[in-house]
Structure formats: C-alpha cells, structure tokens
C-alpha positions in Angstrom: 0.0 0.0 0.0 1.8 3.4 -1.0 0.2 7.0 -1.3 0.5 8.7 -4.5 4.2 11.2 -3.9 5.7 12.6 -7.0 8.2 9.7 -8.4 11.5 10.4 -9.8 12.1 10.7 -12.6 13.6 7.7 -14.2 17.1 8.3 -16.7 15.4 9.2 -20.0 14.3 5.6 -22.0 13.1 7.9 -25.1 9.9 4.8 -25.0 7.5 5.9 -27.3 4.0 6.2 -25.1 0.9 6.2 -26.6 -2.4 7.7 -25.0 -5.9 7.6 -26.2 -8.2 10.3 -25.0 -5.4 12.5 -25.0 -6.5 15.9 -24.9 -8.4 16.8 -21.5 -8.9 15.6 -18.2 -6.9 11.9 -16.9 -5.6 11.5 -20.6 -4.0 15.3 -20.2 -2.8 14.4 -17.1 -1.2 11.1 -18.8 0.3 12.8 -21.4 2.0 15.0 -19.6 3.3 12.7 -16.8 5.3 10.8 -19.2 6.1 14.0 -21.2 8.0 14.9 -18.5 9.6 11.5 -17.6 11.4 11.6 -21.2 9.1 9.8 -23.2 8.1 10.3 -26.5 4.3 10.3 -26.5 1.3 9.9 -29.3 -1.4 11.3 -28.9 -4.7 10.2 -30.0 -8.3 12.6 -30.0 -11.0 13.9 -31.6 -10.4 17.6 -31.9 -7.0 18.4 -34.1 -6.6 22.4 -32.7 -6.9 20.9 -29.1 -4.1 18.0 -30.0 -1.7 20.3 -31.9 -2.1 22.9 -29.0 -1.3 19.9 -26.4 1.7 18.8 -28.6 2.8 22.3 -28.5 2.6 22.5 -24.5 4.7 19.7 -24.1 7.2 20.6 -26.9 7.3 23.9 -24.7 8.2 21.6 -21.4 11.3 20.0 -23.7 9.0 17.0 -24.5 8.4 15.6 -27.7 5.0 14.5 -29.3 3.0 13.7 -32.1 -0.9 13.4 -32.4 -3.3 11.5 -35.1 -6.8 12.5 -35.2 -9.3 9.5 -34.6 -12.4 8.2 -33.0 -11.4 5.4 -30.9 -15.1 3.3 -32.1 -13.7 3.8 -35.3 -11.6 0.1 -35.3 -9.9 1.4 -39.2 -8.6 5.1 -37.8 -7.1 3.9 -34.7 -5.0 1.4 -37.0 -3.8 3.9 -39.0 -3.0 6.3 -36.0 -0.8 3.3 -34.4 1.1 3.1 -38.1 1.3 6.8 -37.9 3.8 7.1 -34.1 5.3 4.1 -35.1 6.9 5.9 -38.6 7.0 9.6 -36.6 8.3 8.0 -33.0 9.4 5.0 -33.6 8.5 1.3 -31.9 5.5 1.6 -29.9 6.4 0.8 -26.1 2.8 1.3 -23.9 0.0 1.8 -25.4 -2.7 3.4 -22.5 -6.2 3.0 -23.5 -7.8 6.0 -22.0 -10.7 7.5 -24.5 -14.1 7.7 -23.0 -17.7 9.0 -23.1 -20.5 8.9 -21.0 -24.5 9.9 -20.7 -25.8 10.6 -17.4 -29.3 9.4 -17.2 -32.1 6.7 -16.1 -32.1 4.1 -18.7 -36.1 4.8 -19.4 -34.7 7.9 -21.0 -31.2 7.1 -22.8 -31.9 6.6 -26.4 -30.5 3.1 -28.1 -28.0 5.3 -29.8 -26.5 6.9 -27.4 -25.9 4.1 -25.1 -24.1 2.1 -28.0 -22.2 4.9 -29.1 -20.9 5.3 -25.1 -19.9 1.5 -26.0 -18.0 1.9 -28.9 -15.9 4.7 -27.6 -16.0 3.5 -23.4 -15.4 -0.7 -24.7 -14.9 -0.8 -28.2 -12.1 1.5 -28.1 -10.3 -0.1 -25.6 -10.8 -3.4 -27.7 -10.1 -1.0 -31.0 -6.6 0.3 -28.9 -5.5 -3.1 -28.0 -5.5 -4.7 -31.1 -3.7 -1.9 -32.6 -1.2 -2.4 -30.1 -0.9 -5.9 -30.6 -0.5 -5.8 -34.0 2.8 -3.7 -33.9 3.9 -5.5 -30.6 3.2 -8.9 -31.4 6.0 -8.7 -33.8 8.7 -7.6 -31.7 7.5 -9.8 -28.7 7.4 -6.6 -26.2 5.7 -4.2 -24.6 3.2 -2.9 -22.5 -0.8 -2.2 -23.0 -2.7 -0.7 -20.0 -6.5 -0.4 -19.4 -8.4 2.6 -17.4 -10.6 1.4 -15.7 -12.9 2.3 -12.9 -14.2 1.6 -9.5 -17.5 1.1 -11.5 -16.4 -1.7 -13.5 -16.9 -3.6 -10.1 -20.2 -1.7 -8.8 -22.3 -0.1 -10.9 -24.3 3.0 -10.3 -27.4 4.7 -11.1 -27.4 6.9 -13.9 -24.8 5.9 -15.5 -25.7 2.4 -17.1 -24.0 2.8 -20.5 -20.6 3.7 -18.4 -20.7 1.0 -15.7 -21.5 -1.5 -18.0 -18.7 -0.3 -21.1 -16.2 -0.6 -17.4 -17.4 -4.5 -16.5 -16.8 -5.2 -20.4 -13.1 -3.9 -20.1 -12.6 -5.6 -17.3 -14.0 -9.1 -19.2 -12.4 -8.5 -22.1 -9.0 -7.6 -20.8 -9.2 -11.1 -18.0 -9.3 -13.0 -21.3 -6.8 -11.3 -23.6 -4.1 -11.7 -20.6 -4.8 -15.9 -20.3 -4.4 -16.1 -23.9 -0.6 -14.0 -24.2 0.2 -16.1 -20.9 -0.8 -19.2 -23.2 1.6 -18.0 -26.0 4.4 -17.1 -23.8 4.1 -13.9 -25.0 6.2 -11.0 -23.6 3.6 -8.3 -23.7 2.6 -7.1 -20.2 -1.3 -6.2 -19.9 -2.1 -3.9 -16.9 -5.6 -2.4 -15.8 -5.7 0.4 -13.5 -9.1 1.2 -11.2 -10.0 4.6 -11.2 -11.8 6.5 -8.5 -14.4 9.4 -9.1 -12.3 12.5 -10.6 -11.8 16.4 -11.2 -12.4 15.8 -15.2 -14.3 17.9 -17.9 -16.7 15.2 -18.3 -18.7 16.8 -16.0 -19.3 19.4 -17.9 -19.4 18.2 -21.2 -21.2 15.0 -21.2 -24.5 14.3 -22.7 -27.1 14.6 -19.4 -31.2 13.3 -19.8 -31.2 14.5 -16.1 -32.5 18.1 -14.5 -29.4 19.1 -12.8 -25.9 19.6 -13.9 -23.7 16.0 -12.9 -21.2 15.9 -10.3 -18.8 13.0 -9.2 -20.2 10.5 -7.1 -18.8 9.9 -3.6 -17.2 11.8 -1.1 -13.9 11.5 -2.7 -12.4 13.5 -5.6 -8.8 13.1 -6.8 -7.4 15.4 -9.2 -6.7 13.5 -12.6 -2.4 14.4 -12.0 -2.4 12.0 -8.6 -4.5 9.2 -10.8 -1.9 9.5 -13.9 0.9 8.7 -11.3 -0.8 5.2 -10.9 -0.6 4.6 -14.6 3.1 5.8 -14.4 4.1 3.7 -11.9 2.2 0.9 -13.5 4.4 1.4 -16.9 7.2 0.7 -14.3 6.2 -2.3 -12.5 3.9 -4.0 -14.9 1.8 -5.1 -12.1 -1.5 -6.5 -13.4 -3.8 -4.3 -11.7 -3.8 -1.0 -9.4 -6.7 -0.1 -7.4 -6.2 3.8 -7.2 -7.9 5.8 -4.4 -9.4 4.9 -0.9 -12.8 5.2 -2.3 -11.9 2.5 -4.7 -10.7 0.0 -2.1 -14.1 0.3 -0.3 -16.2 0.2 -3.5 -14.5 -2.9 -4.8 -14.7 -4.7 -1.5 -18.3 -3.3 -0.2 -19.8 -4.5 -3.3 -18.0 -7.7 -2.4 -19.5 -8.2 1.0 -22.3 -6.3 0.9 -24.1 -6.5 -2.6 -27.6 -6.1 -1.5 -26.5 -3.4 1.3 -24.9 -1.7 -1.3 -28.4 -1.9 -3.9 -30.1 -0.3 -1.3 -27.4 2.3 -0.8 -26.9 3.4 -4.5 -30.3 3.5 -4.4 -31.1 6.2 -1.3 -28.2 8.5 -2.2 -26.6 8.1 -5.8 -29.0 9.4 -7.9 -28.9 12.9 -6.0 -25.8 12.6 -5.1 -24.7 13.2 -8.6 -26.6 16.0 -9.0 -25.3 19.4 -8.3 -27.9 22.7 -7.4 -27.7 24.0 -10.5 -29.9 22.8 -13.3 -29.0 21.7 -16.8 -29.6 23.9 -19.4 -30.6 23.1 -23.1 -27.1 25.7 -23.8 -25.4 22.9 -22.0 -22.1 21.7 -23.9 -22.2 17.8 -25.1 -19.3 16.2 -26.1 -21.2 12.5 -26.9 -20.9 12.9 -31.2 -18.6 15.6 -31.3 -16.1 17.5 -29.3 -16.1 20.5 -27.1 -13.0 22.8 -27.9 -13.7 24.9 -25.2 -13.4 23.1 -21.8 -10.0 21.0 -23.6 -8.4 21.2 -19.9 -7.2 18.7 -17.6 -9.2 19.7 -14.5 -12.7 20.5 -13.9 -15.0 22.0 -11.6 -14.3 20.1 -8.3 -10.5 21.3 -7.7 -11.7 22.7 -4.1 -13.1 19.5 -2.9 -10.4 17.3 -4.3 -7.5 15.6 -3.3 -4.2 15.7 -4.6 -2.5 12.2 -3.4 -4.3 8.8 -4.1 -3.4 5.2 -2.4 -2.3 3.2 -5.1 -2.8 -0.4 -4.9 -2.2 -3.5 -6.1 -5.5 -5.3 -6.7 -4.1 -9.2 -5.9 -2.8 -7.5 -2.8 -5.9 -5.8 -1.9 -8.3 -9.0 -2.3 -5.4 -11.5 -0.6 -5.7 -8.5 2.6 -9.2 -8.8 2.3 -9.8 -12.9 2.9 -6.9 -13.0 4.9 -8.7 -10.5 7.3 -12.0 -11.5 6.8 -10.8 -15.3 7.6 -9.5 -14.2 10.9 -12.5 -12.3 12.1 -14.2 -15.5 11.0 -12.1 -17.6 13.2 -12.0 -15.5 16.4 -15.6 -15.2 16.3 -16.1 -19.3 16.0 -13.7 -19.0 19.0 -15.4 -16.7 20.9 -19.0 -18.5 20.4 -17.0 -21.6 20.7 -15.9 -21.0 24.3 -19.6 -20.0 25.2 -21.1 -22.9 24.0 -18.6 -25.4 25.4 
C-alpha cells in the first residue's frame, strides 16, 4: 500500500508512449506525466486544434510529441494512427487505453443510440486500442498495454448504465486477452488500472437526460495528475492491476461483502448525489458525437473538494488482505462462540 508522492524521474528511456483520450482531463494528465519523464508520446483525439495545441505544451516543457486524429469506435482510424507514431516516433512501447464518453441518465430515458455509441468509444475503443497495439507489438515480442478502468467496472451505479456497464466489459475483455498472451508465452505485459471518481471535464461536457448539472459520485475526488501517477508507476512495475484511491478499495470490496446493502445504498443517495444545485440547461455543452473545444483542460469544476494524493494499490494485494482479514475475524468469532457454547 503506498500514497501517491511525485516519483522520480527515471534516466530518460526515449519509450515511445501512446495515449488515447489525449487531450483533456486523466488522458492530459497522462500525457503530460510521461512528457516529463522523457518519453516520446502519441497522442490520439477527436479535436486536431486541441491536440496540436497539447503537442505544443509539451514541446514547450522539452518533451516531444506527435498526435493522429481518430475516434477510438472507429476500429480502421485507430490502426492507421498506431502506423502513424510508429513511422514519426518509432517502436511503440505502452500503449494506454484512456478514450471515454458517457450519458448521465435513467435508462427509461437514454436513447439506443446513445448508449451504444458510449460502447463503442467506453469498450470498443479499448478493444479497438488493443488490437492496434498488438499488432505492432506482437512482432517484436514486447511491450506494454494498459487499461483505465474504474471503481464502476466492479459496482455499478445509477445513472450511468452505459458507463458502468462499457467498465465491466473492459474488465471481461481484458481477464481474457491476458490468459491467452500467458498461453503463447508472449512477452507483452497487460495492466488495468481502477480509477476513482475524478476532477475531469466530463462533468461538464457529457451528454445529461437529467434536470441538474452531474457531479462525481462519492465523497472522494482526486485530481486527474495524482491518478496518472498510478498509470506511471504501473508502466514501471507491470503489475497487473492498481486499485487507485481509498474510495476505490471500499467500492470494490463493499460491493463484495455487501451487494444487496450496497443496492439499497446506491439507491437512497446516488442518484442525488450526482446532481449538483444547478440545473442543466438546453445551452449545456455535449461532447457525446462531437467535441467541445472549449473546456479542452485537464481539470474541472471540483478542484476545491479534491484531493491531490491517491493510495495506489495493487488489486491481488488488496483482495489476498481482504480474505486474509476477513478469515480471521471468522475464526476468532467461531472461538469466541466456541468457548460460550462449550
């Protein structure tokens, strides 16, 4: 267990790093963390002014980076982006699937559209991201793919259906990918990384079929820079899975123990507990179909109610802590009951 400091940096390795969802929120923050570790990153969006302005930042910084414009649910552009770094950067060396949309709303009022586009870009372009990836790293027998995930991939919540359940797929998706490169013997590492509620433009850019403006869920908020040090330090240790956040622990595990506690839960205080005072206007900015060149920043709204350090933690740790504890309370209560009986 370890609390999110700011690492060293390592002696420049000049890896080429590739990030999808490049250009605002955790992706930014991504970006510029291995910027400024000496990597050579690519960068991958929607919105070309926004990349070329975040390749200019870093250049700025002494970093170098290219960009490819593409819709991660487009299988065909993300191909072609992968072909692009690998000619302008050379040998793709971590490829961080990042890109995501979302809809905040009951699903009596999401439109079948909407919830399969949130698919394509929340699943499909993870799938769409890995198997570009594999097809330059397969070759060389190397490197490094990891997933963003989230907290809701374990427990999902209300009003945000399409999300939760484009999370559990990544999750499903990536389990099975990992068996079959241990299988081959393959060298490529495969890491997921949990993600807590966070300070991100999607806040105030995502599609909303609800009265009030959205707002993260939870108690906690972490600022997107203390979650992209997870996915840093993952690049370093190539452990399969981080659980970022203390809000993460508890959601993965609550939901563990306590499903039908946690039903009820959800249920009481999710639903306006993502809603902030403020309603949501028909001016309101939707990034769904098409971007929003305006709020193309790393943080959003929340900055004075969140925190800058995370926990980061390994998952197999986490769950082997979790039996092992709940085992021993097990135990010493059959001991206690045991010696009133008898």
């Amino acid at each position: 267990m370890s609390v999110h400091k700011p690492a060293e940096n390592r002696p420049t390795e000049n890896r080429v790093v590739v990030v999808t969802g490049a250009t605002a929120g955790l992706g930014r923050a991504i970006a510029g963390r291995f910027a400024k570790g000496g990597d050579k990153v690519g960068l991958i969006g929607r919105d070309e002014a926004a990349l070329a302005a975040l390749r200019a930042e870093i250049a700025a910084l002494g970093g170098r980076a290219a960009y490819a414009v593409a819709d991660v649910g487009d299988a065909a552009s993300v191909m072609e982006a992968a072909g692009q770094f690998e000619r302008a950067l050379g040998p793709i060396d971590v490829w961080i699937n990042n890109a995501m949309v979302t809809v905040f709303s009951p699903v009596e009022s999401i439109d079948p559209a909407e919830f399969r586009h949130v698919t394509d870009v929340t699943y499909l372009g993870q799938v769409h991201g890995t198997m570009a990836a594999l097809a330059h790293m397969r070759t060389r027998g190397r490197g490094q793919i990891i997933q963003i995930g989230s907290a809701l991939a374990f427990r999902g919540i209300p009003l945000q259906s399409a999300y939760c359940g484009a999370k559990h797929a990544v999750r499903g998706f990536t389990d099975a990918l990992r068996s079959e490169l241990i299988h081959a013997g393959s060298g490529i590492a495969l890491s997921i990384v949990e993600m807590p509620a966070m300070n991100t433009p999607q806040f105030e850019w995502a599609r909303v079929h609800i009265e009030k403006q959205p707002k993260p869920a939870g108690g906690s908020v972490y600022q997107p820079e203390a979650c992209a040090e997870a996915v840093w330090r993952a690049s370093d240790t190539k452990v399969r899975e981080y659980w970022v956040g203390a809000s993460t622990f508890m959601t993965i595990v609550g939901n563990i123990l306590f499903p039908a506690f946690m039903d009820r839960y959800l249920a009481r205080h999710a639903v306006t507990g993502q809603m902030r005072a403020e309603d949501a206007g028909p001016d309101r900015p939707d990034n769904l179909y098409e971007p929003v060149g305006s709020l193309h920043r790393t943080r959003g709204a929340f900055s004075a109610v969140s925190r800058d350090r995370a926990l980061i933690l390994p998952g197999q740790t986490m769950r082997i802590a979790t039996v092992t504890a709940g085992a021993a309370v097990f135990f010493a209560l059959g001991a206690i009951v045991g010696g009133l009986l008898f």
